[in-house]
N, CA, C and O of each residue as an XYZ file, in Angstrom:
712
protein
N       0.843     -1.189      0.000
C       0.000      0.000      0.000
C       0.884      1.247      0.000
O       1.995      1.104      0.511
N       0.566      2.451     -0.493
C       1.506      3.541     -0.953
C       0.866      4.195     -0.127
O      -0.365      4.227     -0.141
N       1.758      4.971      0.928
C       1.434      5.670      1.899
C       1.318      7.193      1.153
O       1.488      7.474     -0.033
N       0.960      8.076      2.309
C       0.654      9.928      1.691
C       2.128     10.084      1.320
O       2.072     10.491      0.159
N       3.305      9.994      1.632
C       4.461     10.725      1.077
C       4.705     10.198      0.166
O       5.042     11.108     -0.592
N       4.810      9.013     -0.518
C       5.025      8.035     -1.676
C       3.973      8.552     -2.521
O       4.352      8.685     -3.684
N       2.716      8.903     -2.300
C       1.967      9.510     -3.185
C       2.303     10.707     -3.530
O       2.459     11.090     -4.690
N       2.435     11.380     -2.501
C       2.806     12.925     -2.813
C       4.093     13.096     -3.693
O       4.155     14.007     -4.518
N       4.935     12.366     -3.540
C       5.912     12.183     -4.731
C       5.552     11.788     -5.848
O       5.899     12.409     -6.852
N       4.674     10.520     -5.931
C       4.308     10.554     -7.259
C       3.972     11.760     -8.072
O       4.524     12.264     -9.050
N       2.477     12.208     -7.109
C       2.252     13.302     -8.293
C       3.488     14.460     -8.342
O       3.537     15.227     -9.304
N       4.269     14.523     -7.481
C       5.593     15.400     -7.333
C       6.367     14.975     -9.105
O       7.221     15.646     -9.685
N       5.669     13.596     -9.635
C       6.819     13.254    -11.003
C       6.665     14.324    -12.141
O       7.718     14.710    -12.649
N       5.663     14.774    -12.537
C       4.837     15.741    -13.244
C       5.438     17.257    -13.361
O       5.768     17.628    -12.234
N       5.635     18.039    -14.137
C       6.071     19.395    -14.290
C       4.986     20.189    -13.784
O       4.064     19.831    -14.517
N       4.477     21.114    -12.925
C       3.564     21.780    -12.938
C       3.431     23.432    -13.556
O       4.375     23.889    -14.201
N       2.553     24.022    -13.376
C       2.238     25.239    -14.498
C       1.284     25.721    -13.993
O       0.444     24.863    -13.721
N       0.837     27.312    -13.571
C      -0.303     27.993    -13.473
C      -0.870     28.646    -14.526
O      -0.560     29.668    -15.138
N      -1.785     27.836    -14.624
C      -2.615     28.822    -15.825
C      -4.133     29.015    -15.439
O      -4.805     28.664    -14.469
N      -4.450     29.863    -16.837
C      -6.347     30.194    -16.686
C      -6.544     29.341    -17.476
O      -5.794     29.237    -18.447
N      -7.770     28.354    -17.260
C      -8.549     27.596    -18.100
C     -10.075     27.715    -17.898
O     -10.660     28.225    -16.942
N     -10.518     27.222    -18.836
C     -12.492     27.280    -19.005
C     -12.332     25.686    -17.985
O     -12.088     24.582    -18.472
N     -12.557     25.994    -16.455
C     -12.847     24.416    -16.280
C     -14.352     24.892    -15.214
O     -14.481     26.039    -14.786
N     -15.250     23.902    -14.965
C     -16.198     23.667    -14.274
C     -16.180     22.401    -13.707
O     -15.874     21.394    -14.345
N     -16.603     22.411    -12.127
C     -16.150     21.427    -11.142
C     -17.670     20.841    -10.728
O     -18.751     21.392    -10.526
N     -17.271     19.636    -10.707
C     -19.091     18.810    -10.186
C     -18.533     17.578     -9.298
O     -17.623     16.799     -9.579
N     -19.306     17.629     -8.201
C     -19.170     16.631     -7.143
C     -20.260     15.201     -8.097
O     -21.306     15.116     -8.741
N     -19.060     14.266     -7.577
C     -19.903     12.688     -8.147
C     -20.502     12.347     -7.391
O     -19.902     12.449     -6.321
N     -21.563     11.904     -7.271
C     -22.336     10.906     -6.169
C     -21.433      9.598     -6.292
O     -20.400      9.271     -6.876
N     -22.433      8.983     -5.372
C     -21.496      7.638     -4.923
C     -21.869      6.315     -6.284
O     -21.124      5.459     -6.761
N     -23.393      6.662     -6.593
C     -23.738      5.916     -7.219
C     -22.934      5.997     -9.126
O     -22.971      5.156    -10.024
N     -22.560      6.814     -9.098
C     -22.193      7.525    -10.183
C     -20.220      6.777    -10.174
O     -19.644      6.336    -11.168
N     -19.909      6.828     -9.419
C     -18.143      6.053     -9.190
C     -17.788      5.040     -9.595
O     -16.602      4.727     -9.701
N     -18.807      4.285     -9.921
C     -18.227      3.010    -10.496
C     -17.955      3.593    -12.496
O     -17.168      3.085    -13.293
N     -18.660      4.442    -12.677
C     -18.767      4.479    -14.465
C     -18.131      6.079    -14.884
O     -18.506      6.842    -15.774
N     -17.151      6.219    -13.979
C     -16.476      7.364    -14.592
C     -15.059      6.724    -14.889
O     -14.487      5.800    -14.310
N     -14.624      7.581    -16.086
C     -13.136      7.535    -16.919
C     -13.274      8.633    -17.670
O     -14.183      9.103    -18.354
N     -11.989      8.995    -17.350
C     -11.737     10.294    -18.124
C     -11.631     10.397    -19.856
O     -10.926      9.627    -20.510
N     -12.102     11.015    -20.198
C     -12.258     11.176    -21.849
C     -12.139     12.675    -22.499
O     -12.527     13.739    -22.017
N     -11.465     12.417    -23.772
C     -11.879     13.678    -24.536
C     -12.909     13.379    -25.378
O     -13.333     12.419    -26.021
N     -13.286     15.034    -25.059
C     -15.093     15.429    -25.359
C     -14.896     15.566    -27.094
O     -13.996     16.394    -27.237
N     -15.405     15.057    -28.574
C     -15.838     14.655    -29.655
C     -14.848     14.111    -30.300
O     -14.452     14.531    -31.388
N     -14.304     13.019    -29.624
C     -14.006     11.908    -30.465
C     -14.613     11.111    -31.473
O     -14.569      9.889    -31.333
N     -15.153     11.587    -32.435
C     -16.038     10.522    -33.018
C     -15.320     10.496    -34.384
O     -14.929     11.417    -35.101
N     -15.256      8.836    -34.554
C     -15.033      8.810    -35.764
C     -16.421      8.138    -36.264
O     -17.263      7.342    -35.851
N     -16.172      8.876    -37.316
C     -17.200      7.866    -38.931
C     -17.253      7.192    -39.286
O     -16.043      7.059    -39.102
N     -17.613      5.979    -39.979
C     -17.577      5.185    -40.963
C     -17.741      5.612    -42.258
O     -18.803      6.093    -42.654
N     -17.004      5.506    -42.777
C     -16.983      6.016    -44.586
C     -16.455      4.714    -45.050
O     -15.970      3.726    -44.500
N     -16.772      5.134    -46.475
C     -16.147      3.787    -47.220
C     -15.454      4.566    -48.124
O     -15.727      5.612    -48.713
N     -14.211      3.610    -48.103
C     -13.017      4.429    -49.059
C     -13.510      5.126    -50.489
O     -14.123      4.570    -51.400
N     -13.140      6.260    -50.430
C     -13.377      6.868    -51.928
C     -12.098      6.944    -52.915
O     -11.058      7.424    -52.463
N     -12.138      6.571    -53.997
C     -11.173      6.848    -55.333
C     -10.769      8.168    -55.180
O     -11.514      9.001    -54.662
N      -9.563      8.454    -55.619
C      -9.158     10.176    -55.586
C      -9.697     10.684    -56.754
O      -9.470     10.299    -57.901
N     -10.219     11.323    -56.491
C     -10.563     11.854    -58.144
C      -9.541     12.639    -58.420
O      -8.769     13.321    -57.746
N      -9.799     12.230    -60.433
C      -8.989     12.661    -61.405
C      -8.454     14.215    -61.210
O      -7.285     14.594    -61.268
N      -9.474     14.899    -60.997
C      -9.247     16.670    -61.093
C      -8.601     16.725    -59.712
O      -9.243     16.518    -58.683
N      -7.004     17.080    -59.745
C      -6.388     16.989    -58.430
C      -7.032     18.383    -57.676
O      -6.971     18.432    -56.448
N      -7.555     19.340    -58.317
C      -7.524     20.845    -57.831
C      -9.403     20.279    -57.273
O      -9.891     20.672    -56.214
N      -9.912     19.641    -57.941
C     -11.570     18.835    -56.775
C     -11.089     18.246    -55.718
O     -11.568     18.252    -54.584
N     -10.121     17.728    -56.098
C      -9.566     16.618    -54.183
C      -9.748     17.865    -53.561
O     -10.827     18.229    -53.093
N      -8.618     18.586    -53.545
C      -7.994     19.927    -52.741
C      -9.145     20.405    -52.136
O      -9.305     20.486    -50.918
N      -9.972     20.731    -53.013
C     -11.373     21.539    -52.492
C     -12.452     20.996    -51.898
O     -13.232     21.612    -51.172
N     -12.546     19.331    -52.321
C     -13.553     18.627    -51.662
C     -12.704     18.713    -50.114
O     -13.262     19.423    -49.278
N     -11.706     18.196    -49.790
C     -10.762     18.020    -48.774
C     -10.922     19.272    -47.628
O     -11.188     19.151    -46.433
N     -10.699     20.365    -48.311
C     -11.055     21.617    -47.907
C     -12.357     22.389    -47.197
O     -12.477     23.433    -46.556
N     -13.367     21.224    -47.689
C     -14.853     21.815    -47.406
C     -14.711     20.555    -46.273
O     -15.199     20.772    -45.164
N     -14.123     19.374    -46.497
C     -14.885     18.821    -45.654
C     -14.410     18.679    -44.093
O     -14.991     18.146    -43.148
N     -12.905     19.472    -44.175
C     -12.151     20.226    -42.749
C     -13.119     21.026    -42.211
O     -13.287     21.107    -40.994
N     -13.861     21.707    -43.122
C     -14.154     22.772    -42.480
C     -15.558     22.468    -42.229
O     -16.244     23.310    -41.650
N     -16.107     21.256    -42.634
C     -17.306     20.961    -42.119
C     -17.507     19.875    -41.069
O     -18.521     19.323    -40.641
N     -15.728     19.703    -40.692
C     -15.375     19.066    -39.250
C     -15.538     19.957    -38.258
O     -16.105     19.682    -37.200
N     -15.015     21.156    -38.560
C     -14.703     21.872    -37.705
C     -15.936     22.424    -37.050
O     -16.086     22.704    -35.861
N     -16.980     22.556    -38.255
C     -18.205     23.172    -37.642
C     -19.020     22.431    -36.840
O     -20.003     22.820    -36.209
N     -18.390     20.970    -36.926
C     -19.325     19.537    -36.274
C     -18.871     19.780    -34.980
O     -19.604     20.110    -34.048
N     -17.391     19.582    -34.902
C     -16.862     19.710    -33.371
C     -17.281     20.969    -33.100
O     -17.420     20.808    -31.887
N     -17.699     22.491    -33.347
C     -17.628     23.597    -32.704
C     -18.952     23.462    -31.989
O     -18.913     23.681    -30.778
N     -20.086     23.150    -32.507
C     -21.540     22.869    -32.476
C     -21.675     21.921    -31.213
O     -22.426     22.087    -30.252
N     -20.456     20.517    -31.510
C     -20.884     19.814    -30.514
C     -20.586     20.599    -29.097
O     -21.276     20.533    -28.080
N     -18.937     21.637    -29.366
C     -18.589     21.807    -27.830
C     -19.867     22.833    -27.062
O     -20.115     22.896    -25.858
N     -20.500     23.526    -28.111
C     -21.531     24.596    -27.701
C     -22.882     24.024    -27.223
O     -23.821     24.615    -26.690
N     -22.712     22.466    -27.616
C     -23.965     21.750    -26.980
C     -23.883     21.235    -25.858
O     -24.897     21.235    -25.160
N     -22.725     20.679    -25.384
C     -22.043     20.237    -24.271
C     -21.626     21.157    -23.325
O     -21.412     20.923    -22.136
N     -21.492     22.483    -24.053
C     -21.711     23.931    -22.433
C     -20.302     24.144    -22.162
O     -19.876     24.780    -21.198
N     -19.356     23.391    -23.361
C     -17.464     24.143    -23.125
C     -17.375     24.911    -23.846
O     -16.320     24.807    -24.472
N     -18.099     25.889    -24.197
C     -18.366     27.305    -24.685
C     -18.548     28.528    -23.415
O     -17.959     29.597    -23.254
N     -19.356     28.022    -22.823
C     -19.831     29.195    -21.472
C     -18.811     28.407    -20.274
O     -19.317     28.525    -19.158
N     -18.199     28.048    -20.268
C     -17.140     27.426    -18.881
C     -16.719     28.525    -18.152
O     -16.749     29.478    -18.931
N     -16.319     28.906    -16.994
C     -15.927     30.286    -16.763
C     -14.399     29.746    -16.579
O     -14.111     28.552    -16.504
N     -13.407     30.895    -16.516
C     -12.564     30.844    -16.478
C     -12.159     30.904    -14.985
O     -12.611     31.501    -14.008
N     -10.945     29.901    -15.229
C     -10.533     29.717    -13.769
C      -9.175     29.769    -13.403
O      -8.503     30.131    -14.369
N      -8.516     29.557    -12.417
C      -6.871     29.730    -11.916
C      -6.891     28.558    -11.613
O      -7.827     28.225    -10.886
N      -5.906     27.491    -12.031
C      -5.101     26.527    -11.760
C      -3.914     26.423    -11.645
O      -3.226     27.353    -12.067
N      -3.342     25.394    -11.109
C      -2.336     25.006    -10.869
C      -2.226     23.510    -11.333
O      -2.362     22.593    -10.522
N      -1.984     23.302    -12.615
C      -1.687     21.662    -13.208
C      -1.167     21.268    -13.367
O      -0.181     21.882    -13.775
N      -1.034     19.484    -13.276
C       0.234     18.794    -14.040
C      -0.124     17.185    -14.782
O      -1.253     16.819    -15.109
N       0.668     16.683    -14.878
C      -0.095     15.330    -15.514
C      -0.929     14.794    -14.125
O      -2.034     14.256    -14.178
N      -0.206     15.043    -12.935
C      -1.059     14.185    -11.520
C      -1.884     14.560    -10.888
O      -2.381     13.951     -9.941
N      -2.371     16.252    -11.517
C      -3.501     16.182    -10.531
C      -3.677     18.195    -10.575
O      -2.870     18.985    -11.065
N      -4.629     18.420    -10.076
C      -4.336     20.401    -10.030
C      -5.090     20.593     -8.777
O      -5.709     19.893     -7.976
N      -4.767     21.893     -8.949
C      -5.528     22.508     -7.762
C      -6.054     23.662     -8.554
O      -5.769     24.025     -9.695
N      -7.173     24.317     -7.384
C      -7.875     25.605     -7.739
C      -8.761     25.965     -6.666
O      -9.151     25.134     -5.845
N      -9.132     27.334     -6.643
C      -9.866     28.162     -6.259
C     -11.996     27.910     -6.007
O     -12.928     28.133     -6.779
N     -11.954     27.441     -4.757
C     -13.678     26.810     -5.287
C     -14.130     28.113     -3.769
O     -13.692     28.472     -2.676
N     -15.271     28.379     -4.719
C     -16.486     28.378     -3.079
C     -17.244     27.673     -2.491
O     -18.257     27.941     -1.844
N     -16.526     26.325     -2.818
C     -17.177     25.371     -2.371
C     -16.321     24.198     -1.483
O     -15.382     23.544     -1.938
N     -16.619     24.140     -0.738
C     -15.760     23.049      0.404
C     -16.202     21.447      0.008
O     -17.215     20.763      0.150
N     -15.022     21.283     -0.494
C     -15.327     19.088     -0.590
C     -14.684     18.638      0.404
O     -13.751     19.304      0.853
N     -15.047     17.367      0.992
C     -14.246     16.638      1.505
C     -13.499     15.794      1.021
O     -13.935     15.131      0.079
N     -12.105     15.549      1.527
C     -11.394     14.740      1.608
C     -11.390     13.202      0.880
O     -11.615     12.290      1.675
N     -11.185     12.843     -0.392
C     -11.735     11.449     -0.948
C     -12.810     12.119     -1.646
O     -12.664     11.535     -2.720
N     -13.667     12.813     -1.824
C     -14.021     13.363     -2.538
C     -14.391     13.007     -4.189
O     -13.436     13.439     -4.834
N     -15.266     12.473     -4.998
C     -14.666     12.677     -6.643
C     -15.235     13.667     -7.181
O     -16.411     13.792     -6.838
N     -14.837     14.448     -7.921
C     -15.050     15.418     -8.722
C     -14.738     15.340     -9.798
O     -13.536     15.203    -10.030
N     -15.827     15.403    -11.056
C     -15.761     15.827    -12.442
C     -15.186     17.213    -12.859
O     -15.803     18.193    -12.440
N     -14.021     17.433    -13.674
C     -13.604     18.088    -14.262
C     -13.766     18.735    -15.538
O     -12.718     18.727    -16.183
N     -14.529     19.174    -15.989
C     -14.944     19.678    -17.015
C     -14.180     20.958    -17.268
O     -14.202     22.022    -16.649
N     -13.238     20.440    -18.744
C     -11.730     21.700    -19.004
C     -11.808     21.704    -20.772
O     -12.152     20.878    -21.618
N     -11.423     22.743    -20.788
C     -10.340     23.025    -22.168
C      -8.825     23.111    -22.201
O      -8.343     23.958    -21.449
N      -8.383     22.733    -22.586
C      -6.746     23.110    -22.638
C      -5.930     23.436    -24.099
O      -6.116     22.821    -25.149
N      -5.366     24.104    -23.976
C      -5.004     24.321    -25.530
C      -3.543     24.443    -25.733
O      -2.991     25.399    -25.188
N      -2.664     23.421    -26.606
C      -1.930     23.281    -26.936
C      -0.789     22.674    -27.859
O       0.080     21.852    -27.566
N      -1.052     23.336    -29.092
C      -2.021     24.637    -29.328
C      -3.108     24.636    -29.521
O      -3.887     25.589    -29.512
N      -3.359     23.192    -29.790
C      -4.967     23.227    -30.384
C      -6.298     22.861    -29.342
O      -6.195     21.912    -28.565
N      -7.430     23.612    -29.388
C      -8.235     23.417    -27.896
C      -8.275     21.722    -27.873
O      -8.308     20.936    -28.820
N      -8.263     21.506    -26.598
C      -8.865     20.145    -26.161
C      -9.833     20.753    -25.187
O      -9.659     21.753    -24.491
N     -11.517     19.500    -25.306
C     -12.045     19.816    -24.769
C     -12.144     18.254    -24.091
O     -12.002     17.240    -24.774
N     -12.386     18.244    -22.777
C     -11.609     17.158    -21.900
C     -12.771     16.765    -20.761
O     -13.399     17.771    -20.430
N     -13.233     15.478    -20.044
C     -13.811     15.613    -18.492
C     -12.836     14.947    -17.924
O     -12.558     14.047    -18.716
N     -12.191     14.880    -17.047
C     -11.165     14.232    -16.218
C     -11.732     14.270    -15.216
O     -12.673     15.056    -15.105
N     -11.350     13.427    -14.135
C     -12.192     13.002    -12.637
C     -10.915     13.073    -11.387
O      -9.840     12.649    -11.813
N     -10.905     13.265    -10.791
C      -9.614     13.628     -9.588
C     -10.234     13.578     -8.375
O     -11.356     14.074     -8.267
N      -9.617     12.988     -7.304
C      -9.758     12.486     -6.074
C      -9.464     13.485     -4.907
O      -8.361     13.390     -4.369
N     -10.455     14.556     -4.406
C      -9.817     15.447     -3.419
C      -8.968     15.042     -2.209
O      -9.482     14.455     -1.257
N      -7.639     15.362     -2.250
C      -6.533     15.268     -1.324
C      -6.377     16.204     -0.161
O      -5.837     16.026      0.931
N      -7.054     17.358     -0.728
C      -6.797     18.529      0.073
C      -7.805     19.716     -0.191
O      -8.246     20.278     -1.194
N      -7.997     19.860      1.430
C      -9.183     21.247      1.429
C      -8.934     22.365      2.064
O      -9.525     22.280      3.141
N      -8.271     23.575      1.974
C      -7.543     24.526      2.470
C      -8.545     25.871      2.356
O      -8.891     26.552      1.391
N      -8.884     25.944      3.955
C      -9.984     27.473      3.802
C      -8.862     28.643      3.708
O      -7.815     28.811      4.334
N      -9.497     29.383      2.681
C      -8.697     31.068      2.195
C      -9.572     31.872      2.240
O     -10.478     31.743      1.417
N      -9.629     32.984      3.200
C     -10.514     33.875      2.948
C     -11.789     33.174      3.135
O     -12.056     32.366      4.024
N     -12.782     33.718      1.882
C     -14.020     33.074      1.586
C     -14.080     31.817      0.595
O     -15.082     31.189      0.254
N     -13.260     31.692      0.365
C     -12.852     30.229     -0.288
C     -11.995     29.227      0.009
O     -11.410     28.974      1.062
N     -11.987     28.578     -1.252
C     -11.392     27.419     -0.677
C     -10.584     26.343     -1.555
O     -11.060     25.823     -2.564
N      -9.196     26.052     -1.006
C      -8.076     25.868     -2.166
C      -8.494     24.306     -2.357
O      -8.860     23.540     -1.467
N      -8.358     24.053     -3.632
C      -9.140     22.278     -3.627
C      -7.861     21.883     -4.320
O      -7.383     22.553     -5.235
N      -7.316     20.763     -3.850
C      -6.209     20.061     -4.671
C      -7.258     18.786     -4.754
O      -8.177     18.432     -4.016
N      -6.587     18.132     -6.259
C      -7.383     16.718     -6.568
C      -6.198     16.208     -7.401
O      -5.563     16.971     -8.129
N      -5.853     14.620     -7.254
C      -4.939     14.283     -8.063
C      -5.954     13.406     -8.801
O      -7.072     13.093     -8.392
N      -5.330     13.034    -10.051
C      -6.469     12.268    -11.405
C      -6.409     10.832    -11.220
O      -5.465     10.047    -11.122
N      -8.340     10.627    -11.189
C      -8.286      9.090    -11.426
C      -8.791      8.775    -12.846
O      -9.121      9.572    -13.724
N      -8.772      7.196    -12.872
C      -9.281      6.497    -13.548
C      -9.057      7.523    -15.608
O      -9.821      7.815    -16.528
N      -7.577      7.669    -15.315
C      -7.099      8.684    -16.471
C      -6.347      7.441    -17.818
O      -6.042      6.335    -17.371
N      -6.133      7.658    -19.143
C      -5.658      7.008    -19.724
C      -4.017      7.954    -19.967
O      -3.742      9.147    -19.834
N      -3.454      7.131    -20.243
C      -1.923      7.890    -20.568
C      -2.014      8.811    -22.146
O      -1.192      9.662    -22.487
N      -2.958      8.474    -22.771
C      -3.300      9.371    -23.726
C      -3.911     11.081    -23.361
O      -3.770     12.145    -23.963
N      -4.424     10.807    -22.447
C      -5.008     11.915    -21.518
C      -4.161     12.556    -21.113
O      -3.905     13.721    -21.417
N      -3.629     11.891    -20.390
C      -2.695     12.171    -19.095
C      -1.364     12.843    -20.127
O      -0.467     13.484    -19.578
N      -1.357     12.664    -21.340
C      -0.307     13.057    -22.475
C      -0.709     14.247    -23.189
O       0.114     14.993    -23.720
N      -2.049     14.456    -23.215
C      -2.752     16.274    -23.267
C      -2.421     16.862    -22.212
O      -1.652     17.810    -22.370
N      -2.746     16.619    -21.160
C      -2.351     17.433    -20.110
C      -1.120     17.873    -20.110
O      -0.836     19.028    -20.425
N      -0.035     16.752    -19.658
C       1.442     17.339    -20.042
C       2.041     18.296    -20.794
O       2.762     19.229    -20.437
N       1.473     17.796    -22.440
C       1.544     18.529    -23.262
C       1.215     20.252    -23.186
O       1.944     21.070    -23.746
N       0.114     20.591    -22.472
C      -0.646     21.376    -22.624
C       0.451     22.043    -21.287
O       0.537     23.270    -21.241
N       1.057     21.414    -20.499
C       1.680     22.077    -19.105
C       3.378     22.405    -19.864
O       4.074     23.138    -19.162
N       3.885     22.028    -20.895
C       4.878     22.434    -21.016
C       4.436     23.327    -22.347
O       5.150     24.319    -22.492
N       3.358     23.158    -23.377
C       3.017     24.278    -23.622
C       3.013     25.931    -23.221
O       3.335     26.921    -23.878
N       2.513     25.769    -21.874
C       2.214     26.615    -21.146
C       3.646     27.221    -20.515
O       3.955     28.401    -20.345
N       4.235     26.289    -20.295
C       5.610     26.696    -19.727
C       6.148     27.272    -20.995
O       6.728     28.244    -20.511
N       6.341     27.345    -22.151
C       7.163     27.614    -23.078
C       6.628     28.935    -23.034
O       7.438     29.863    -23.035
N       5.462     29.175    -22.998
C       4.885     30.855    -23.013
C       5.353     31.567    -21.905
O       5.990     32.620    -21.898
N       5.043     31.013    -21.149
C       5.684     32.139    -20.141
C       7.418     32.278    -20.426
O       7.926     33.394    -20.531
N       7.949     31.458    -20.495
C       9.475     31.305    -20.691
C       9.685     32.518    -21.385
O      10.313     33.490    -20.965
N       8.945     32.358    -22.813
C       9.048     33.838    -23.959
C       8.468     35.025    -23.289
O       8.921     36.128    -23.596
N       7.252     34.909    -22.162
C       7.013     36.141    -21.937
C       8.007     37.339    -20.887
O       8.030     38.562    -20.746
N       8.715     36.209    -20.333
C       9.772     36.557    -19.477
C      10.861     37.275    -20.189
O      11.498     38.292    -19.916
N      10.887     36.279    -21.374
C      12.384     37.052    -22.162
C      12.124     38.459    -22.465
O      12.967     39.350    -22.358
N      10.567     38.658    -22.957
C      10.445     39.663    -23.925
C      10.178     41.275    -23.274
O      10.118     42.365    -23.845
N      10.013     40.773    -21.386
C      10.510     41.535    -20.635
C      11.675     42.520    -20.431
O      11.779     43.143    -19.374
């Protein structure tokens, strides 16, 4: 069994990064714990059946062209149906193991909470990740929530990263340009 300091190192393996993100926080019921895993939000693939290239290379180009952009309008539609359009923006502190943030709301300890985020790097991901409250710290009128991530795939857990040394590279330049 991995005691609190062996854990706390773990998520200690991770680079961390403060940034603003669109995330919204929801307490799980109990009944609800057995059927959460973290996922990115419009994964969908299609079924098509292979098409011939057509002859007129300058029709590929343009069929190709319309039909990016009639991806794009599929995923934009879906994120505006799913409500990662209106997310408010928030202060974190992330890494592949877990973040913290700013709630007016007090969880306890063990805790699960749905994560509902964007991250962009560069390109938006729209994401639910689930994290286990570790820590509940009263500030003021709020209240500091650390959660490290469960039930995450390493594909996930490889946006996030991504998205945390993203983030680090910006500030790096914003420092220089100081």
């Amino acid at each position: 069994m991995i005691n609190m300091e062996e854990s706390y190192q773990k998520m200690r393996e991770f680079s961390r990064v403060d940034a603003v993100i669109p995330l919204q926080v929801r307490l799980i019921c109990p009944e609800e714990r057995q059927k959460i895993k973290a996922r990115i939000f419009g994964e969908v693939s299609f079924f098509s059946a292979p098409v011939d290239e057509p002859a007129d290379k300058a029709l590929a180009q343009w069929i190709k062209l319309i039909n990016s952009k009639l991806d794009y309008l599929i995923s934009l539609w879906s994120l505006r149906q799913e409500g990662f359009c209106e997310l408010p923006l928030t202060e974190v502190n992330i890494s592949g193991g877990g973040m913290s943030f700013i709630s007016h709301v007090c969880y306890s300890k063990g805790d699960i909470l749905e994560l509902k985020m964007v991250l962009e790097s560069p390109q938006s991901i729209a994401m639910f990740v689930y994290g286990e409250v570790v820590k509940c710290e009263r500030i003021n009128n709020s209240y500091k929530i650390a959660v490290k991530f469960i039930n995450i795939d390493e594909d996930i857990r490889d946006y996030i990263v991504r998205f945390v040394f993203h983030r680090q590279r910006q500030l790096i330049r914003q420092k220089r340009e100081i």
